[in-house]
C-alpha positions, 0 to 999 in steps of 0.5 A, a space after each residue: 295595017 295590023 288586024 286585029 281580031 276580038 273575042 269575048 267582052 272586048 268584042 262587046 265592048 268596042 261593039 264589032 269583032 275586028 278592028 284595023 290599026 295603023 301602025 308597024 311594031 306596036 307591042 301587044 300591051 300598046 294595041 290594047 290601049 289603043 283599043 280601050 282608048 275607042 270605048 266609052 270611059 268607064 265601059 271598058 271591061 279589059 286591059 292589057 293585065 287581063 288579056 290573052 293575045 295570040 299572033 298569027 301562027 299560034 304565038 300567045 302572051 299576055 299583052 301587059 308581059 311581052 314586048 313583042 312587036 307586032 308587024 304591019 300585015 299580021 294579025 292579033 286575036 285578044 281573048 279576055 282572061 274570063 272567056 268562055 270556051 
């Protein structure tokens, strides 16, 4: 099970702070489709292009440019470009 933790608009959008997903070495772009995937067509205000993902231990990239594959157990935090603070 990979958590996955959300911030900002994404948060708002999915409607709760923390999402929980089957699967082992999905690549962080993957996990953000999944998530627009559970929001209602056309109020998605994310994608993989404008979003932030930290892997547990402080690993950043940017969900569309990384191919790395993120584990069962670990934990991802997507931040919207246009976050605040």
């Amino acid at each position: 099970m990979i958590t996955v933790r959300c911030l900002g608009h994404i948060c708002t959008s999915l409607g709760r702070e923390e999402v929980s997903l089957e699967g082992d070495g999905l690549e962080a772009g993957e996990i953000v489709d999944r998530l627009r995937s559970m929001v209602a067509a056309g109020s998605a205000g994310f994608d993989r292009y404008n979003t932030l993902a930290l892997v547990d231990k402080g690993e950043a990239c940017v969900a569309a440019a990384s191919s790395r594959k993120i584990r069962d157990g670990e934990t991802v935090v997507l931040i919207p470009f246009s976050h605040g603070g």
